[in-house]
C-alpha positions in Angstrom: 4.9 -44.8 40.5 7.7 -45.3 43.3 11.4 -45.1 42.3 11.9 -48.4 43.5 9.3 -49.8 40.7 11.2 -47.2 37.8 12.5 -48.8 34.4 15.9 -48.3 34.3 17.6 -45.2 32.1 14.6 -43.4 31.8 14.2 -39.7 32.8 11.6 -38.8 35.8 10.5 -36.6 37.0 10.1 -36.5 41.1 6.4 -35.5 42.3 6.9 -35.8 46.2 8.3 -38.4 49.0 7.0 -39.5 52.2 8.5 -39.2 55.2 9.7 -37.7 58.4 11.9 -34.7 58.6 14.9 -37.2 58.5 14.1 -38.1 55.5 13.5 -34.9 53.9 16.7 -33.8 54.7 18.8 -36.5 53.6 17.0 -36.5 50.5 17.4 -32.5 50.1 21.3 -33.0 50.8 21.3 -35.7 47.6 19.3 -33.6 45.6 16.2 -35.7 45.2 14.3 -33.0 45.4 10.7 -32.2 44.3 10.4 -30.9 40.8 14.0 -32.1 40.0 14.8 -35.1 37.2 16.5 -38.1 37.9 17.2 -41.4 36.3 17.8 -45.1 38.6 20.7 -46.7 36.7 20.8 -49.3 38.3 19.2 -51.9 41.0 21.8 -53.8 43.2 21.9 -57.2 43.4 20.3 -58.8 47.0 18.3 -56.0 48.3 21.1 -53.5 47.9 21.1 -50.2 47.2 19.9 -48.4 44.1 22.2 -46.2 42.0 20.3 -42.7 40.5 21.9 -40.4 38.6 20.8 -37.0 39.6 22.2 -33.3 38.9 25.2 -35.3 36.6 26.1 -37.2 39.7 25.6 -40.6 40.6 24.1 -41.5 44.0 23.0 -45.0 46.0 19.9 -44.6 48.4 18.5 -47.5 50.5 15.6 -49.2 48.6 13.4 -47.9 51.8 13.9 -44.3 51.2 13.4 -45.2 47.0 9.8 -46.9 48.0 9.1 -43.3 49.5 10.0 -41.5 46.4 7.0 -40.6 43.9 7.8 -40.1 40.4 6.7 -39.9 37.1 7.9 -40.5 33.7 8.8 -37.6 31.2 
């Protein structure tokens, strides 16, 4: 599934992302990085940004780069 589409507090697992090497490196510099866990905690109102907790920090990406984000429930 894509991060955008994730239930909220549960614990995934990321599988890959699509994407130029623009968007791998922003992602790396987050730490949304293959093999790494992450939870989305929440979904902003009005096509905002959504908040994901990853590495014990707390960080909004553009729902764009979340619909590039494959993941999978643990």
């Amino acid at each position: 599934m894509k991060l955008i589409n994730a239930p909220i507090n549960e614990t995934l697992y990321i599988l890959n992302y699509t994407g130029g090497k623009g968007v791998a490196s922003k992602l790396r510099q987050l730490g949304l990085c293959p093999g790494r866990k992450t939870k989305v905690l929440r979904y902003a109102p009005m096509g905002g940004p959504v908040m994901v907790e990853v590495g014990g920090r707390s960080v909004a990406i553009g729902r764009g780069i979340a619909a590039r984000i494959e993941v999978e429930k643990i």
